[in-house]
MISEGU-34706 format. One record per residue: residue in one letter; x, y, z of N, C-alpha, C, O in turn. Coordinates in steps of 0.1 Angstrom, whole numbers, plus 5000, padded with zeros to 4 digits. Example, Ala and Ser with C-alpha at 12.3 -4.5 7.8 and 13.67 -1.06 7.14 Angstrom:
2
a513249435078512349555078513249675078514249675085/s512849785071513749895071512950005079513450115080/
//
This chain:
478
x724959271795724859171785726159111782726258991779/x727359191782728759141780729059031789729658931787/x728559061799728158961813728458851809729458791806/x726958821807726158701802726858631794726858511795/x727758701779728058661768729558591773730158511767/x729858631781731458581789731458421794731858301791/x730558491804730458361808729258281810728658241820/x729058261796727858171790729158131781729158011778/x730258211774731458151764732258081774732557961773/x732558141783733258061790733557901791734457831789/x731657901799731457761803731357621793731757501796/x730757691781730457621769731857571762731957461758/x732857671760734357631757735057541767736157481764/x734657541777735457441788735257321782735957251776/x733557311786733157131782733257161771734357221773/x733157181760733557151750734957091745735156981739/x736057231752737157151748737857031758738956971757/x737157031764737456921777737256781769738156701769/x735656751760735056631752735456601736735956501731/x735156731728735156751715736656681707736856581700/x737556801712738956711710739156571711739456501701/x739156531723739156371730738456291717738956181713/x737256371710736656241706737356221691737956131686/x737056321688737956371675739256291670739356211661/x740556341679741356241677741656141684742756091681/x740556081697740955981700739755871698739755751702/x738855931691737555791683737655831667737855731659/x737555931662737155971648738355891637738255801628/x739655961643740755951637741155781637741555711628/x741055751650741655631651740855531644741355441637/x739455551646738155491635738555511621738855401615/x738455601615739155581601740255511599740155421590/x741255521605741855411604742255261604743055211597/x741555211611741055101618739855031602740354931595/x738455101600737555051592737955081577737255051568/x739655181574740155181565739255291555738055301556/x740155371544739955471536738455421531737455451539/x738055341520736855341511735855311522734855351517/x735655261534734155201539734055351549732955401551/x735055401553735055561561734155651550733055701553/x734755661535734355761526733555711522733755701510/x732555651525731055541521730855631534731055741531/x730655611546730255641555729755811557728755861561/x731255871552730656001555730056061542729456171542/x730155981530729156001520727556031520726956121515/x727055921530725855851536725055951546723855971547/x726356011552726056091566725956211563725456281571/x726556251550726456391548725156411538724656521537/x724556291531723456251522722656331535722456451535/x722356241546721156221553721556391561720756431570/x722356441558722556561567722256701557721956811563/x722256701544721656781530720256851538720156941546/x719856801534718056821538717556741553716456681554/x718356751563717956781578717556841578716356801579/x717457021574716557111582714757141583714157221589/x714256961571713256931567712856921581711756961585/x713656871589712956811604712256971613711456971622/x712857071607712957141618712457251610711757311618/x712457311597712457411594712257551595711457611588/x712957611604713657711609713557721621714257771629/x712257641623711757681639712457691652712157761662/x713657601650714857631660715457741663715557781675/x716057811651716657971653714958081658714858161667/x714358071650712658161652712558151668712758241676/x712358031672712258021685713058051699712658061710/x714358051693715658121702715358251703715358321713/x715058301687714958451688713958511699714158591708/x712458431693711558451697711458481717711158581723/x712058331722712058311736713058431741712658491752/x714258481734715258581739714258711740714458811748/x713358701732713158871733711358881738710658981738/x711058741741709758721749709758621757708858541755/x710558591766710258451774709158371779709058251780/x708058501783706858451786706058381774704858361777/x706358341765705558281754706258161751706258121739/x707258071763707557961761706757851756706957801745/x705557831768704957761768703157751754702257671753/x703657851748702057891744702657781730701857691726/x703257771727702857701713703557581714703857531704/x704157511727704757351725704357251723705157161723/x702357241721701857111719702157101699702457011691/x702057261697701657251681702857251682702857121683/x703857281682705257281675706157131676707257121671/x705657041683705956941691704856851680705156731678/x703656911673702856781664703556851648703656771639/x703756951647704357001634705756931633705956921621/x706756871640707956861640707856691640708756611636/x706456651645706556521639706056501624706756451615/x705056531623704956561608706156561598706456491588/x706856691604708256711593709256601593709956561584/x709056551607709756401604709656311595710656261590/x708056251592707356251582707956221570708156131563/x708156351571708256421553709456421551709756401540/x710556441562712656401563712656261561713456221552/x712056181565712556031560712256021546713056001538/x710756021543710256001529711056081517711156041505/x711556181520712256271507714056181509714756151499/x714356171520716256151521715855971515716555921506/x715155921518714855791511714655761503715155651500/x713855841492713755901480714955901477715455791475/x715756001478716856091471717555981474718455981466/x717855881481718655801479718655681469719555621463/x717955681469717455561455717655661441718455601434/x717155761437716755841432718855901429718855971418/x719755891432721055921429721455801425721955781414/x721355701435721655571426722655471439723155361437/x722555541449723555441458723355291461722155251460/x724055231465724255101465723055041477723255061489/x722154991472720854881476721654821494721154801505/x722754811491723654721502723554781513723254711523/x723754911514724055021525722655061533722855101544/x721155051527719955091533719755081547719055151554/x720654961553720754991571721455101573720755191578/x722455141571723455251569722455361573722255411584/x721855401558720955481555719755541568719655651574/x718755391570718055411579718655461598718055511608/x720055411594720455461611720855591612720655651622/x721455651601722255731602720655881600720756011602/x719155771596718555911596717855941614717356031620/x718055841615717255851631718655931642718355981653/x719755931637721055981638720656181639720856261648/x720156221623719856311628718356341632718156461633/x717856301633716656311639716756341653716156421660/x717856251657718256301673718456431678717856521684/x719956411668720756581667719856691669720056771678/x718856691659717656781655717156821664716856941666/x716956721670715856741687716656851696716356951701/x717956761696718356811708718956951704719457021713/x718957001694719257121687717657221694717657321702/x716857151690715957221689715357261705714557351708/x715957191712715757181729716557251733716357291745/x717857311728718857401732718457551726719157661728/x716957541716716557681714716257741728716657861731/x715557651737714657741749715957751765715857801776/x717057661757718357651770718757811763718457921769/x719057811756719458001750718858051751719258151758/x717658071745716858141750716458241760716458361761/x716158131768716558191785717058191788716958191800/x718458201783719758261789720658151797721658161802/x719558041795720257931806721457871801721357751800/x722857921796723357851791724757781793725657761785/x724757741809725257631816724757491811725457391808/x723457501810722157391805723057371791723857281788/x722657481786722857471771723857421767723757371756/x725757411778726657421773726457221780726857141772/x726157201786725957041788725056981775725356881768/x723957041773723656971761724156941751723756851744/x725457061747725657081733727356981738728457011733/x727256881748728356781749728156651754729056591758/x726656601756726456461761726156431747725256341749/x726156431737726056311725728056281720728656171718/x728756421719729956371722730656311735731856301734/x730156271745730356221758730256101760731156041766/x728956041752728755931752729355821740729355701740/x729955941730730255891716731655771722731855651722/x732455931730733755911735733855791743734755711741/x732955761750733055681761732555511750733155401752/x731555541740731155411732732655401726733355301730/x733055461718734555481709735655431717736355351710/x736055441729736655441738736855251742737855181739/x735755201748735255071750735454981739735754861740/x735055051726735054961709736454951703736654881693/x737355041709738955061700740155041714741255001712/x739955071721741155011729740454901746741054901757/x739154831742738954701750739154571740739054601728/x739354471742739354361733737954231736737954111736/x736554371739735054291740734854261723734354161717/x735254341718734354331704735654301693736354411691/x736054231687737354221675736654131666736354041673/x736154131651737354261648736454391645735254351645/x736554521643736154661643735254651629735954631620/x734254651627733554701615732854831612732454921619/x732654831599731954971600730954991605730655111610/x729654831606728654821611728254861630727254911636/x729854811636730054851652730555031651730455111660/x730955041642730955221643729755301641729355391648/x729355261629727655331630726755291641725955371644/x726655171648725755151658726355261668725555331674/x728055291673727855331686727755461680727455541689/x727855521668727555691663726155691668725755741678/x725555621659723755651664723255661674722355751676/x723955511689723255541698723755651705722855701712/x724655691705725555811707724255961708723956041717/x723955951692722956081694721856041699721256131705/x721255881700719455861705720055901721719656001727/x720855831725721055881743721156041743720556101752/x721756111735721356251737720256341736720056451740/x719656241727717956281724717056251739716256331743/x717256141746716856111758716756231767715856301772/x718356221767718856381777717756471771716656481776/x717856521764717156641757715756651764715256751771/x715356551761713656521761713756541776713356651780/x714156451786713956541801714056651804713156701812/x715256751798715256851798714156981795713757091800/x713856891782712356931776711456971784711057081787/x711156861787709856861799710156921810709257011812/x711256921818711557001829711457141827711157201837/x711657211816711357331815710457431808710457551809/x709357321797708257351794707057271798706057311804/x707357181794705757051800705856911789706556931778/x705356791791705156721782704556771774703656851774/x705356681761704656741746703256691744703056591751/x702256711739701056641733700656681716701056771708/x699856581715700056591699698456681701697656661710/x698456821689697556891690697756981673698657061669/x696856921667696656961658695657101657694557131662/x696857181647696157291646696757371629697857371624/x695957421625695957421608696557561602697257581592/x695757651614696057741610697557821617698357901612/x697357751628698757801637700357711627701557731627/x699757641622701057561608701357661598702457711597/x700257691589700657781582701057931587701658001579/x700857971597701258101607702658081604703258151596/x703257941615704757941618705357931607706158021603/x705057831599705657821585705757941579706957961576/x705258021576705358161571706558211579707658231574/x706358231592707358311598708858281596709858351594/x708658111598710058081600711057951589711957871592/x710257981574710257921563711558031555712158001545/x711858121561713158251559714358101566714958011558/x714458111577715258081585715957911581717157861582/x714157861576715057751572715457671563715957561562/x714657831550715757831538717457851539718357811532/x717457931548718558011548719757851554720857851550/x719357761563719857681569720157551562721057471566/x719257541551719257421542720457511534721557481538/x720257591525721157651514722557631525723557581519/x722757661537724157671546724457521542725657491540/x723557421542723957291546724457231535725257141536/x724057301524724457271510725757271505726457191500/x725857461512727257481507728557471515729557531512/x728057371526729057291535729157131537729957081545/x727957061527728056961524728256911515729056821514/x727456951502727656911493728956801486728956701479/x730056881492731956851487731656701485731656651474/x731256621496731256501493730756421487731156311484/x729556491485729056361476729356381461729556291453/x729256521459729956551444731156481441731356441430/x732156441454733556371450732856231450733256161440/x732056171457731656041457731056001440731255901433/x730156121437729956071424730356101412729756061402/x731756211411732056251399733956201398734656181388/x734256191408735356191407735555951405734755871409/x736755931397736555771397736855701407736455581407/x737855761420737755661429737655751438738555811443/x736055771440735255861444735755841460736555921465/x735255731469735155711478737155741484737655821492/x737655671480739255701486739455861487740155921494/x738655921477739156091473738156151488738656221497/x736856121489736056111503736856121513736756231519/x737856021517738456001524739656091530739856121541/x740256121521741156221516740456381525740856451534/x739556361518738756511522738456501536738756591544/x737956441538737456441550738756381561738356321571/x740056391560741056421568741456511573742156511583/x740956611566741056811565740156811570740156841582/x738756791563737556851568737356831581737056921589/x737356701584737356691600737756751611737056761621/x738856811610740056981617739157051614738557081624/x738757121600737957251604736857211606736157311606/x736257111609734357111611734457091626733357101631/x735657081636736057081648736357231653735957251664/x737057341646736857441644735757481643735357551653/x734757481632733857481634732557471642731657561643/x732657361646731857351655732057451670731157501676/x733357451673733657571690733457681678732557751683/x733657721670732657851664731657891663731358021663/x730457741661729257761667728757771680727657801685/x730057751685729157801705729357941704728758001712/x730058001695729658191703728358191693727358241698/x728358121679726758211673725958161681725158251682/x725558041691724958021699724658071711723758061719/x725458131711725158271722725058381715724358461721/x725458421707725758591702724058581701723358651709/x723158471690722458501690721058561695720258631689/x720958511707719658551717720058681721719358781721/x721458691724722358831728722058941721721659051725/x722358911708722459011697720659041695720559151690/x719458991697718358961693717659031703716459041700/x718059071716717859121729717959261727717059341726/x719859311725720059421723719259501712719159621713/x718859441703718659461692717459531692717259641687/x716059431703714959461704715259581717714459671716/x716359601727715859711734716959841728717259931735/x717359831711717859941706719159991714719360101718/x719859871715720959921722722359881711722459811700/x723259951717724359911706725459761707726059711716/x725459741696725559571696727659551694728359451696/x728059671688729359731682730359661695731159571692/x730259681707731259581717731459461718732559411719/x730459401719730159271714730259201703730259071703/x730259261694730859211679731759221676732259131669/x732459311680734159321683734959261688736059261683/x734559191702734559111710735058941703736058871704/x733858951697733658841691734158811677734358691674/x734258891669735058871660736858901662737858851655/x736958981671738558951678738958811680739958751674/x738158771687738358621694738658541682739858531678/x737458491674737758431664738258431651738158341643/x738858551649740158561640741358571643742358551637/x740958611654742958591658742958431661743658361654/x742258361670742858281673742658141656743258041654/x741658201650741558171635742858151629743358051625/x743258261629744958311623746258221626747058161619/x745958221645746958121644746957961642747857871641/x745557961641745457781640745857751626746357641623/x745457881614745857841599747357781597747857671593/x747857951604749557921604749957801609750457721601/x749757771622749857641627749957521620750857451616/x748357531619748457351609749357351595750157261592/x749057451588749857471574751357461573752057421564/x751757511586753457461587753757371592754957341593/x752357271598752757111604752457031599752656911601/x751557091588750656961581750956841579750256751582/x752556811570752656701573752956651578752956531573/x753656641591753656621605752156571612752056461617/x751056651611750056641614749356571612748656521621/x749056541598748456451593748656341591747856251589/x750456331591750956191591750756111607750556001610/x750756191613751056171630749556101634749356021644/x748356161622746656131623746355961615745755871619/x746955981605746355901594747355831588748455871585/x746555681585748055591580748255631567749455651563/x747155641558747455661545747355811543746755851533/x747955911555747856081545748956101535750156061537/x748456191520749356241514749656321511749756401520/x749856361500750056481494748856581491748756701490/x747856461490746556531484746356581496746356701497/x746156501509745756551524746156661524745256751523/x747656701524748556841528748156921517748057041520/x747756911504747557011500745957031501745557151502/x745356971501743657011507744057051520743457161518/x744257061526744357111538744557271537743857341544/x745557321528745457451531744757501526744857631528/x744057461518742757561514741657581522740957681522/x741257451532740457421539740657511555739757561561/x742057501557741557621566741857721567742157751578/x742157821557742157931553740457941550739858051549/x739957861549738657841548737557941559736558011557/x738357901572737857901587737858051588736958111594/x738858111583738458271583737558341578736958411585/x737158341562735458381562734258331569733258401573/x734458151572733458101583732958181594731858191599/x734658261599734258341612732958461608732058501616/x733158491596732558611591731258621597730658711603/x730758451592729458361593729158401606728258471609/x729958361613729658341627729258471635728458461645/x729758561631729658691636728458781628727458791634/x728658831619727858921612726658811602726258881593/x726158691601725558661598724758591610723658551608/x725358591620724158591632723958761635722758801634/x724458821636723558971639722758991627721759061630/x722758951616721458931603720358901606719158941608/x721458731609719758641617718958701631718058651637/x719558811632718658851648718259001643717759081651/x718459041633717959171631716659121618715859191612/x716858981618715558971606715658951589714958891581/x717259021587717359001576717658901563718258891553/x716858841569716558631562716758681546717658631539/x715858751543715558771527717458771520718058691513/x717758891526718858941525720358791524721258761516/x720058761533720958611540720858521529721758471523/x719558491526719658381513719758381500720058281493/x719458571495720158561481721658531484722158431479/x722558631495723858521495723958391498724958331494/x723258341502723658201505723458131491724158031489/x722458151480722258141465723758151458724458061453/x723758291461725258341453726358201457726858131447/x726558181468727758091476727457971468728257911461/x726157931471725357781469726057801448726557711441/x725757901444725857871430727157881422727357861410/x728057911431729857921436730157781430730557741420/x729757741444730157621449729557501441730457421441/x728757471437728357381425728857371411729257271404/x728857561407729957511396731557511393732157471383/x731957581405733357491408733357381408733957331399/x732757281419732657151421732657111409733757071405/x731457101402731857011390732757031377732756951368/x733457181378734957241368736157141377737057071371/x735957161392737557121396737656951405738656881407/x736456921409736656771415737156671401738256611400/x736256661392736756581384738156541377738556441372/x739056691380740156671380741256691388742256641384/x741056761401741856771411740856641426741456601436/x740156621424739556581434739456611444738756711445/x740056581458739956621473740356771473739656851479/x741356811465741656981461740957051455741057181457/x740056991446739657051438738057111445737257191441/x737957031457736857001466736857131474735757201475/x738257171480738657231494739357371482739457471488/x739657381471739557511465738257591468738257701474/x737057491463735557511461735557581472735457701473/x735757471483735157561497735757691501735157791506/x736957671500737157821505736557961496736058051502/x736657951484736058031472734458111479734058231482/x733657941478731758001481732058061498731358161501/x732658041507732658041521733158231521732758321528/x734458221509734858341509733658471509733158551518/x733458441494731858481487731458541496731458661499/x730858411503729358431514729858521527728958581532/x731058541532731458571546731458741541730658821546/x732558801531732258941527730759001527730259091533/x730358901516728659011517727859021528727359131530/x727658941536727558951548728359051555727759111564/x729559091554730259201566729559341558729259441564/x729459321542729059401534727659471537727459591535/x726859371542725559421547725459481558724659571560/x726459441568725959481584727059631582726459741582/x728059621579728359751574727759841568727559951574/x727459841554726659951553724959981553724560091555/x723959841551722759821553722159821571721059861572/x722859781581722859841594723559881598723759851610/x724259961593725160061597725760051614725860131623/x726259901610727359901625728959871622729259801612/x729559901628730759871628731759841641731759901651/x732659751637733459741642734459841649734859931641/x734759841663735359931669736459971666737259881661/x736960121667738260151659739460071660739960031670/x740060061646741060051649741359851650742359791655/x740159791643739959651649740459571637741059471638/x740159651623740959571610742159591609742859511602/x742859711615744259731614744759631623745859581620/x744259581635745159531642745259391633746259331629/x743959371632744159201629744959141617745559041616/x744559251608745959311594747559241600748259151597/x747759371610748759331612749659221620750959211620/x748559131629748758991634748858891623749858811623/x747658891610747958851597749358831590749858731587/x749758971587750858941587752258911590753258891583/x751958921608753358881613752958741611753558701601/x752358681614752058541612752158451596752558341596/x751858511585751858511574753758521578754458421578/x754258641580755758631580756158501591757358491589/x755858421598756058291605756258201598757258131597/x755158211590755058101578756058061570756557951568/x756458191563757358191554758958141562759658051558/x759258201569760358151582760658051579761758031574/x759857921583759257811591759757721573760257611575/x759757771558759957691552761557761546762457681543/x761757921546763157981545764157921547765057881540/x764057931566765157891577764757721579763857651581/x766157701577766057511589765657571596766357671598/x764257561604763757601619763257431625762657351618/x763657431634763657331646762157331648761557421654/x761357201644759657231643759457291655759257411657/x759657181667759457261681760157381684759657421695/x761157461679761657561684759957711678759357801683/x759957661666759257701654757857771660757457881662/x757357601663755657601673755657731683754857821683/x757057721693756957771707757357921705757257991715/x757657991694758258101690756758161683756258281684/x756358081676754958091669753658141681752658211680/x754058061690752958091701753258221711752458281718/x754558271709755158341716754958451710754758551716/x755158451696754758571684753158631688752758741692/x752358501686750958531684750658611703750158721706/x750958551710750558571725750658721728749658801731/x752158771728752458881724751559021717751159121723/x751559001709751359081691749359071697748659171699/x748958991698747458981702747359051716746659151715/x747759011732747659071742748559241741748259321751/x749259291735749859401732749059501725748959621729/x748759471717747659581705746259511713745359501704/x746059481720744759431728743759431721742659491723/x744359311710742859301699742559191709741359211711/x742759091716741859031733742159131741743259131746/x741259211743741559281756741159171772740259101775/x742359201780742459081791741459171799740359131800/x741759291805741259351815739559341812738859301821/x739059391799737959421796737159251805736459241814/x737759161798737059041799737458941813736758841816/x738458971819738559011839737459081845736959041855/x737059211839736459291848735259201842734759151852/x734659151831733459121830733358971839732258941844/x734158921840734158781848733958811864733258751872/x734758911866734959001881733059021882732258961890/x732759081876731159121877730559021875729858991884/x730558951868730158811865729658751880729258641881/
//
C-alpha cells in the first residue's frame, strides 16, 4: 500500500507543480493587478459567497463514495443512475439558496452576472470533484492526478492569451470571470468523458427510498465539509461587510491567502490519496502508523520551511507580487502561514477520521473552530482588518488541527512512529533560529535563502524525518 501511496504522490505533485504555480503567479497575481485592488476584492467576495454552501451540490456523497469504491469496488456501477438524478436535484436547491443569500445579505443588484457565472463555476468544480471520487477510488490515480489539473491548464493557457497577447485591451473584470468559468465548464467536459468511460452514461432515475438511504449515510460527511468551508471562507466576506473599506481590505487578504490556499491545495493531493489508502487499511485491520508518519513528515517539514521562508522575504515577496502590497500584506501574512501547520494536522489525522467513520466526532470540532472563528472575526476585523482576519484563521485552524491529533491519539489509539515529534521539534527550531539570524545579522537575502535551504536539507535528510531510502525502495518496487 506504501507502494501505491508513493507513487500515486508522486505523479499528482509533478502535474501539479508543473501547472498550479504557473497559474498562480503568472495569471492570478498578474490579474489582480491589472483589474486593480477593489473589483479583485468584489470578486473574490462573490467567489467565496458562491463557494460557502457548495457542498449543497454534493452533500457528502463525494468522500462516502471514495470511501465506499476503496473498500468495495465492485459496487461502482450499482447506484450511478440515482446518484447522478440526486445530484441534479441538489443543484436545484445550490442555486435557489446562494441566490437567495445573495439578495438576502444585501450585495449590489449590479454584480448578478458575476453571481450567476461564478455558480455554474462551481457546479463544474463539484463535478469534476465528484468524478475524481471513483479515479481514487480505484486507485487510478494517474487519472486522478490529470483531472485534479486540466481546469488549471486551461485557466493558464486562457490567462496566458488575455494578459500578455494584445487580442483583447483593455483587461476587465468581466474578461477575467468569463475565462475563470470557462476554465472549470471545459473541465467539467473532461470529467464527464471520463465519467462515462469508467462507469456508464448517467440516466435520470428516480428513486425515494435509495435518497433518503444515501442522505442518511452521507449527511455526516457533508456536514462536516460545509462547516470546513465556513471556517476557511468565511474571512472574506465578514471583511467585505464589516470592515469600511471592505473590499480594498479583501484585497489585502487575499494577497496572503492566495500563497497558503496554493499550499493548500498540493496538501490536498496527499488527503486525496491518504484517503481510499487509509480506508482500505483500515477495513483489512492493518496498521496505518507508517503511513501517517510518512505523511505528516512530509508536510511539516517541508511546512516549516516554507513559513520561515516567506516570513523572512515577505516583503520582498509580496512587493516583487503586487503593486499596491503593504504593511498590512506583511503583516497578515505571517499569521497566515503559520496557519499551514495545523492545516497539515487536517490533512493527516482528520482524513484517517474521515476513513475510520468518525464524522460525529469531526463536526463537534469543526463547531468548536466554526464558533472560534466567527467570534474573533467580528472582535478583530472591524479593527485590524486584513490581520485581524489572518489572526482569526490561524487561531480556529489551530483549535481544529490539535483535537483532531487529540482524537486519533488517544480515541484510536495510533500513533506516530518513534521519535517523530522530537525530530520535527527540533527542525522547528533550528529554523525558528534562521529566522531570528535573517533580522539580527545584515545577512545577504540570497546568501540567507541558500544557507536556509542548506540548513533545512541537511537537519531533515540527517535525523531522516524524509527517509530517502525508505521511499527509493518503495519507488524501486513501485
Amino acid at each position: 500500500m506504501q507502494q501505491i501511496f508513493i507513487r500515486g504522490l508522486g505523479i499528482t505533485l509533478l502535474l501539479n507543480l508543473l501547472v498550479k504555480p504557473a497559474t498562480i503567479f503568472g495569471v492570478d497575481v498578474v490579474m489582480q493587478n491589472q483589474i486593480g485592488a477593489k473589483p479583485y476584492g468584489d470578486f473574490s467576495a462573490f467567489l467565496n459567497l458562491t463557494f460557502l454552501f457548495s457542498m449543497l451540490l454534493d452533500m457528502g456523497i463525494t468522500n462516502y463514495m471514495t470511501r465506499l469504491i476503496a473498500q468495495h469496488p465492485h459496487l461502482i456501477r450499482q447506484y450511478s443512475h440515482q446518484l447522478f438524478t440526486m445530484r441534479l436535484v441538489l443543484a436545484g436547491v445550490y442555486v435557489l439558496w446562494t441566490v437567495s443569500l445573495y439578495f438576502i445579505i444585501g450585495f449590489p443588484i449590479d454584480y448578478w452576472w458575476m453571481l450567476i457565472l461564478l455558480i455554474i463555476h462551481q457546479i463544474s468544480i463539484n463535478t469534476v470533484n465528484y468524478v475524481r471520487a471513483y479515479t481514487g477510488g480505484l486507485m487510478k490515480f494517474e487519472l486522478d492526478a490529470v483531472l485534479s489539473v486540466v481546469e488549471r491548464l486551461v485557466y493558464l493557457l486562457f490567462g496566458v492569451l488575455l494578459l500578455y497577447t494584445t487580442f483583447i485591451r483593455p483587461i476587465s473584470l468581466g474578461w477575467f470571470v468569463g475565462i475563470f468559468v470557462a476554465s472549470s465548464f471545459i473541465s467539467f467536459l473532461f470529467a464527464g468523458f471520463v465519467y462515462v468511460s469508467l462507469v456508464e452514461f448517467p440516466k435520470w432515475k428516480w428513486n425515494t427510498i435509495f435518497f433518503k438511504a444515501i442522505f442518511k449515510q452521507s449527511f455526516p460527511y457533508a456536514l462536516l465539509v460545509i462547516l470546513m468551508m465556513l471556517n476557511s471562507r468565511l474571512d472574506t466576506v465578514f471583511i467585505k461587510l464589516m470592515h469600511p473599506d471592505g473590499a480594498t481590505q479583501v484585497s489585502y487578504y487575499v494577497q496572503g491567502f492566495r500563497l497558503l490556499d496554493a499550499c493548500w491545495m498540493f496538501g490536498i493531493l496527499f488527503g486525496g490519496i491518504l484517503l481510499p489508502i487509509f480506508s482500505r487499511l483500515l477495513k483489512e485491520k492493518e496498521s496505518v502508523s507508517s503511513i501517517m508518519t510518512n505523511a505528516f513528515n512530509l508536510l511539516i517539514s517541508a511546512g516549516l520551511l516554507m513559513v520561515v521562508l516567506s516570513i523572512g522575504t515577505r516583503e520582498e515577496l509580496f512587493s516583487a507580487l503586487y503593486v499596491d502590497a503593504n504593511q498590512m500584506t506583511y503583516d497578515s501574512w505571517i499569521f497566515l502561514s503559520i496557519s499551514f501547520l495545523p492545516m497539515c494536522f487536517t490533512l493527516v489525522f482528520g482524513t484517517l477520521l474521515t476513513a475510520n467513520g468518525s464524522l460525529r466526532q469531526l463536526n463537534i470540532m469543526a463547531i468548536i473552530a466554526l464558533s472560534i472563528n466567527i467570534l474573533l472575526n467580528i472582535l478583530l476585523i472591524p479593527v485590524l482588518g486584513a490581520k485581524g482576519a489572518a489572526i482569526t484563521t490561524l487561531t480556529a485552524q489551530t483549535v481544529f488541527g490539535v483535537l483532531q491529533w487529540i482524537l486519533v491519539r488517544y480515541r484510536m489509539n495510533e500513533r506516530l512512529q518513534k521519535a517523530a515529534w522530537m525530530k520535527l521539534a527540533s527542525l522547528g527550531i533550528v529554523l525558528g533560529t534562521m529566522l531570528v539570524l535573517r533580522y539580527v545579522v545584515e545577512w545577504n537575502i540570497i546568501y540567507w535563502i541558500a544557507t536556509l535551504f542548506f540548513v533545512w536539507f541537511v537537519w531533515t535528510f540527517s535525523l531522516r524525518i524524509i527517509d530517502v531510502r525508505a521511499v527509493l525502495s518503495l519507488l524501486k518496487k513501485s
